[in-house]
N, C-alpha and C positions, 0 to 999 in steps of 0.2 A: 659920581653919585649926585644923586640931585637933593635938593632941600627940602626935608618933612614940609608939607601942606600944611598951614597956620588950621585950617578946621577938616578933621577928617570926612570921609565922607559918608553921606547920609543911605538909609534905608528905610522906604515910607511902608507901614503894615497897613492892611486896610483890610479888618476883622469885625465884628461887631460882636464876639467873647473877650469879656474882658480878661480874663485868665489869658487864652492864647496869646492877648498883645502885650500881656505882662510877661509871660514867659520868651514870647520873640524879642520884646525888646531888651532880657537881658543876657539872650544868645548873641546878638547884634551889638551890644552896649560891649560885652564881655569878649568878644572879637574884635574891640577898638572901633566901630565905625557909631554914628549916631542914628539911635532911631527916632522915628518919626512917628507919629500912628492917627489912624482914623479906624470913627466905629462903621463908615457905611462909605459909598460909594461918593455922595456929595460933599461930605468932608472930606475926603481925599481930595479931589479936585479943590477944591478951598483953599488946603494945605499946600499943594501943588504951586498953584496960581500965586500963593503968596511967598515959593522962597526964592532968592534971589539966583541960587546953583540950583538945580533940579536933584534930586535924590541920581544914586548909583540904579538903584534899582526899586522894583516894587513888590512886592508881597501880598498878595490880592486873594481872600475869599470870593468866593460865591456869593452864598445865601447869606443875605442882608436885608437889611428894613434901608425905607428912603430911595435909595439908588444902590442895584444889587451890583454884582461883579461885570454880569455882562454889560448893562447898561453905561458903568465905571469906564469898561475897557474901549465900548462904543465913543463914549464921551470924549477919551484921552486919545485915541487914535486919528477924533476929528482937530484937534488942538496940535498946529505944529510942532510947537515948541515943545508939548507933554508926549508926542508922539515918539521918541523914539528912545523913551523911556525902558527899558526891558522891565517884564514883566514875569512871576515866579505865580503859580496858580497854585493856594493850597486850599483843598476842599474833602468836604466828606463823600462827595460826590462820585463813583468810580468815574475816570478820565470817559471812557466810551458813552457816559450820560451828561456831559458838560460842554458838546458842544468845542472841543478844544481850537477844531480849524477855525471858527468865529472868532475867538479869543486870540488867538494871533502870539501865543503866549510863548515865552522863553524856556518854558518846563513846567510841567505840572505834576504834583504832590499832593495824593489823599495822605489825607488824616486820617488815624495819626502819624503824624510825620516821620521821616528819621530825622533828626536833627544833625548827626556829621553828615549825612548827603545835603541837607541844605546848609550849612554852615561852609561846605565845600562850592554850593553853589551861587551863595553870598560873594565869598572870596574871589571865585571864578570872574563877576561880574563888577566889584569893586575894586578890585587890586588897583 
């Protein structure tokens, strides 16, 4: 067996409702890992740039102000090091009008969400 990790690992949301990233972050919080959040696409990358581990995973809206989802996704896919980040797509948007193949995404999830299918695929990806 090996030895617990001195900081669990992270999950960056990147919502611009603040309700939703209260609520994700205390499905994430509440499943042991740490979250992260941003309200728009630019502070994600911000956020990004500035940890020193990269998060486990991402949790990424749509529709936002500043820098939307795709533009996010665009941005982090040109960034080595953010690139091979996986990516979790939750949107109001039905998947067939979101453009999914662009996004390159690891699963996508309208809203509203189930929370044990993502909770199971938080886990899938952070374990």
């Amino acid at each position: 067996m090996y030895p617990a990790s001195p900081t669990p690992p992270q999950v960056l949301i990147v919502d611009d409702d603040d309700a939703i990233r209260a609520l994700l972050t205390e499905l994430i919080e509440d499943t042991g890992y740490v979250a992260l959040s941003a309200a728009h696409g630019q502070e994600a990358l911000d956020t990004l740039r500035q940890q020193a581990v990269p998060p486990c995973l991402i949790l990424l809206d749509l529709m936002m102000p500043v820098m939307n989802g795709w533009e996010f996704r665009q941005a982090q896919l040109a960034d080595p090091r953010l690139a091979p980040i996986p990516v979790i797509v939750l949107s109001a948007r039905p998947e067939r009008h979101a453009g999914p193949e662009a996004l390159a995404a690891h699963a996508y999830l309208q809203k509203p969400v189930d929370l044990v299918h993502l909770q199971q695929l938080i886990g899938r990806h952070c374990a």
